[in-house]
C-alpha positions as CSV (number, residue, x, y, z in Angstrom):
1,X,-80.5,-41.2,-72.5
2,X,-78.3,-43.8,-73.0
3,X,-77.3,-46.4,-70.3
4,X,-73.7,-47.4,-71.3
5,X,-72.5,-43.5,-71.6
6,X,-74.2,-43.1,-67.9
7,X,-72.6,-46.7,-66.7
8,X,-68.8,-45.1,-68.2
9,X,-69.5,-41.4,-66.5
10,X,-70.1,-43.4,-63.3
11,X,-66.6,-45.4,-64.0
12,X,-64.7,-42.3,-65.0
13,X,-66.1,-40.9,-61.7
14,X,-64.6,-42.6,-59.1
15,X,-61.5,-44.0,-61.1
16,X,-59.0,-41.7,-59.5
17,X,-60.0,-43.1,-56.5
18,X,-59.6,-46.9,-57.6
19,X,-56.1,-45.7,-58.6
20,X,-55.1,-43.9,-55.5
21,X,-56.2,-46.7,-53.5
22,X,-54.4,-49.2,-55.5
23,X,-51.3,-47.5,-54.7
24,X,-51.8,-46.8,-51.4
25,X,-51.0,-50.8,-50.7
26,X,-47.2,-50.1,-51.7
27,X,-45.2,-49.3,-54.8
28,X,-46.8,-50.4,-58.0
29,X,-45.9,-50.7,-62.1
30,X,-48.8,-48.8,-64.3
31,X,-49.3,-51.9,-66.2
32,X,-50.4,-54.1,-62.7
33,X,-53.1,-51.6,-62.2
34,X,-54.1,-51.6,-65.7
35,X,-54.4,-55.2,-64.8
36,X,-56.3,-54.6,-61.5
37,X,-58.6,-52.0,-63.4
38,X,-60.0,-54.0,-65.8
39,X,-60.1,-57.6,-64.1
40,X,-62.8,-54.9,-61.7
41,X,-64.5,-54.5,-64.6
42,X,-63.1,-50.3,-64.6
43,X,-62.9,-50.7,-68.5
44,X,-59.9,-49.1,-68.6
45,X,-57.0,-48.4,-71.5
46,X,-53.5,-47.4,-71.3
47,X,-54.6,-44.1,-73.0
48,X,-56.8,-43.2,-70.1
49,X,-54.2,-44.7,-67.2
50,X,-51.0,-42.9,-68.0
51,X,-52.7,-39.3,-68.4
52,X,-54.6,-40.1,-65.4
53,X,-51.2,-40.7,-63.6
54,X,-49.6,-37.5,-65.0
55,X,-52.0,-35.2,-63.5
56,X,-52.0,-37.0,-60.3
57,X,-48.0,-36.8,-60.5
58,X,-48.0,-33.2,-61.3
59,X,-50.4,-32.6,-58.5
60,X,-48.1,-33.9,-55.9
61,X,-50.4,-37.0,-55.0
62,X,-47.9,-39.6,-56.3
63,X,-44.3,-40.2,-57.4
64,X,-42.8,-42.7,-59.3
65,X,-39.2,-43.8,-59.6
66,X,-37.6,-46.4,-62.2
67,X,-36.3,-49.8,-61.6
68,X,-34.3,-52.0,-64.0
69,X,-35.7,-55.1,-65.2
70,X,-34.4,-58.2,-66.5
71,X,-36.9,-58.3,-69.1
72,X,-36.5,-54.7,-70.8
73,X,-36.5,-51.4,-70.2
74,X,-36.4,-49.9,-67.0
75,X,-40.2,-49.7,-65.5
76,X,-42.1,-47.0,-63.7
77,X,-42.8,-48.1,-60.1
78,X,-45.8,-45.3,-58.3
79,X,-46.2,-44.5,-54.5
80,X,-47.9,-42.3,-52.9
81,X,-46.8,-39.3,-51.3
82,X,-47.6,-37.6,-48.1
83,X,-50.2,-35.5,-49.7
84,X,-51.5,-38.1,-51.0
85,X,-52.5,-40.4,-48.5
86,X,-54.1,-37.2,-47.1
87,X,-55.9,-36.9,-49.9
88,X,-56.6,-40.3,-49.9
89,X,-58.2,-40.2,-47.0
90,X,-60.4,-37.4,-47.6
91,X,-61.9,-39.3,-50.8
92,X,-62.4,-42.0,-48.6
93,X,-64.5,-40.5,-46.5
94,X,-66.2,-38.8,-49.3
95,X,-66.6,-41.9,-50.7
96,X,-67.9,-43.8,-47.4
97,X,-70.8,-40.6,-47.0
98,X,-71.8,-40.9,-50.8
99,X,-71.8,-44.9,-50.5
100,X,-74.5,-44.3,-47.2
101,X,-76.9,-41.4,-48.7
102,X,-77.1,-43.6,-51.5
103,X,-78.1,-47.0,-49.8
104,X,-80.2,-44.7,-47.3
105,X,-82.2,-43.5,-50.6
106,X,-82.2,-46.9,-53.0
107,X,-82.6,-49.3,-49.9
108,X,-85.9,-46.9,-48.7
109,X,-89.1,-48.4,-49.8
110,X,-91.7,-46.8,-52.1
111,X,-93.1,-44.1,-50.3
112,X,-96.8,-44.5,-49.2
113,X,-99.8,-41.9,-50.1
């Protein structure tokens, strides 16, 4: 087995979830979370971000809507909608329950004969 595909399957794992949460604090350019992702050490490219961001637009999770800037072209700006705060909040406690079961089972010491 090897330990760096593991390590990325991991990553990829609970990405969407960095992502939502990222937008969750307020309306956001793709390009800031790229920025976010990867100072967290998410390993993340542009070619996994914007498809990423297209499924969760077409699942109704987030919106985006463009603002002009004095710099270039006009920028995507994402939010969250609604549905997706609710679903959100249902990774997050998914998240919170997987985070416990899994200190409750690597924090246990070895078991005695």
């Amino acid at each position: 087995m090897n330990l760096e595909n593991t390590q990325i399957q991991m990553r990829k794992g609970i990405l969407e979830y960095c992502i939502l949460h990222i937008i969750s604090r307020g309306e956001v350019y793709a390009s800031d979370m790229l920025d976010e992702l990867t100072s967290a050490k998410m390993i993340v490219v542009e070619g996994t971000l914007y498809p990423l961001l297209t499924r969760l637009k077409n699942a109704g999770l987030v919106e985006y809507k463009w603002v002009e800037s004095k710099s270039g072209p006009p920028r995507k700006y994402y939010k969250l909608t609604k549905s997706g705060e609710k679903f959100l909040k249902g990774l997050t406690d998914t998240w919170d329950d997987l985070v416990a079961s899994a200190e409750m089972i690597t924090n246990r010491s070895k078991a005695t004969p």
